[in-house]
N, C-alpha and C positions, 0 to 999 in steps of 0.2 A: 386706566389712564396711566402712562408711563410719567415718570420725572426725569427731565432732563439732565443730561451729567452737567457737573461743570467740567470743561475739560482744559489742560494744558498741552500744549504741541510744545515736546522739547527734543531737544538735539545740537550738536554743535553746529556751530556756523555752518550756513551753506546746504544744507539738508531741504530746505523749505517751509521753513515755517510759517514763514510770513504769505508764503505762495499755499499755502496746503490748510492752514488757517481759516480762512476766509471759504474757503471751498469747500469745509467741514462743520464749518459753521451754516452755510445756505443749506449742506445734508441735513442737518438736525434742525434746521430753522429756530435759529436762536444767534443770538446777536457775539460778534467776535472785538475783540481789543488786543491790537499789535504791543507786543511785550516792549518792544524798542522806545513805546510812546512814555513807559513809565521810568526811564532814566533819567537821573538828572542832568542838566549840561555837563558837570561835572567827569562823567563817567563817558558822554559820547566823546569830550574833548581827547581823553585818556584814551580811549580806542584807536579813533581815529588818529592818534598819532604812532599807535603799533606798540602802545602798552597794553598787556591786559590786566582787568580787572581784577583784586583783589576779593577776600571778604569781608572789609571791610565798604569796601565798593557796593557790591551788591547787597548788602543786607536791606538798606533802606529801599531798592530796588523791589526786591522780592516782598518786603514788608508791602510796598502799593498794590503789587499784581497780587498779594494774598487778600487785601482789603477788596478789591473786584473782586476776586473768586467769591469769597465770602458773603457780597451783597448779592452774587447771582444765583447764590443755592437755591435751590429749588426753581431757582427757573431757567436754569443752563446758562450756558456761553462756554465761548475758546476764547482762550486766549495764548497768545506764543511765549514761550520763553525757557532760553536753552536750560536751564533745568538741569546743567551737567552733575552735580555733587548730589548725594544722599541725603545731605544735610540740608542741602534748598531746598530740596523737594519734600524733607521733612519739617522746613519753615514753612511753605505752602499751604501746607496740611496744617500747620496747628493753627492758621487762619481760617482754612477753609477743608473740616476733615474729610467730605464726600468728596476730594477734587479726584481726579484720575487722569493718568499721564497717555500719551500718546506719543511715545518715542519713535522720532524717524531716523532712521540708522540706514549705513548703505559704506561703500567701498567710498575708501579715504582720495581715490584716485577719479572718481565720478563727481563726487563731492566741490572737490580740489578744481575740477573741469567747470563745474557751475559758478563759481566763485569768481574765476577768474571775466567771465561772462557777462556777470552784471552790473550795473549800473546806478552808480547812485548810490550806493552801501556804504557805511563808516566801517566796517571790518572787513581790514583785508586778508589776504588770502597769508599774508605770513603769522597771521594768530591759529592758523588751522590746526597747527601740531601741540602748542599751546590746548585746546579745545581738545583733542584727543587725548592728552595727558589729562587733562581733568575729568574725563571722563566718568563718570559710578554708572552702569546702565540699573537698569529698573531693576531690584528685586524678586523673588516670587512672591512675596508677602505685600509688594506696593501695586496698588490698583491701579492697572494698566495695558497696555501691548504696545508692542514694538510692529514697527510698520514700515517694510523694504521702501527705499525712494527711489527706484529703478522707474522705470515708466513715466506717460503723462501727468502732470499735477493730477487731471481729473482721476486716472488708475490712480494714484498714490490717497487720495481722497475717499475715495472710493472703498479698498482696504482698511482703511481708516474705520471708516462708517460701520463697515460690517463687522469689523472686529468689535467694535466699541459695544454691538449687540448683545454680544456673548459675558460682558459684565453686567453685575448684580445691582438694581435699580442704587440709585443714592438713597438713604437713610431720611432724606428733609422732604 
């Protein structure tokens, strides 16, 4: 019997997280939670006016979505959250150390095209370059794979899944 990863879907804005989450979550059948849900008003007001966020911004942020990861060890979940610094993602972990990252990555210019797109988003497309400077992509030491966003959600999902195979079961 396998155990289910906890996983994080991270990436900068615009990539799909919130769309490739959900749909990585029904592959593993195990239940998902949108990172956006664990900010405080505070942080959504500061976006959505076309600041970004600091660190001390996200700490408390990340501090929540590490508390989820944490309670769902051993019994999976995704959950979204861009995850750009080393250091978040080494906050992550020290709540919840089985997590494993799922970085969606893809051309700044395809991205940029999605963005402008949708509907309903507090991040707008002028934080983008913002999000690429802050960039750290994954490691080879940090448990994970990066996963092209070219294609349909369900393709992008899909690579996701298969990749995620190829890691070494969680510990719990």
């Amino acid at each position: 019997m396998s155990t289910p990863h906890v996983v994080v879907v991270m990436g900068v804005a615009g990539t799909g997280k919130t769309t490739i989450g959900p749909l990585l979550a029904a592959r593993l059948g195990v239940p998902y939670a949108e990172g956006d849900d664990f900010h405080p008003p505070a942080n959504i007001a500061k976006m959505s006016a076309g600041t970004p966020l600091d660190d001390d911004d996200r700490w408390p942020w990340l501090d929540a979505i590490g508390t989820w990861a944490h309670e769902r060890a051993g019994l999976g979940g995704v959950v979204s959250c861009s995850a750009l610094k080393r250091s978040y993602r080494d906050r992550l972990r020290a709540a919840a150390p089985d997590l494993v990252f799922v970085h969606l990555a893809g051309d700044r210019a395809l991205i940029e095209d999605r963005m402008s797109h949708r509907q309903g988003h507090f991040m707008p497309t002028a934080l983008l370059d913002s999000q690429f400077a802050t960039l750290q992509p994954l490691q080879e030491e940090e448990a994970g794979v990066v996963v092209d966003v070219s294609g349909s959600p369900e393709d992008i999902a899909g690579r996701a899944a298969s990749a995620l195979t190829a890691l070494p079961e969680p510990t719990q």
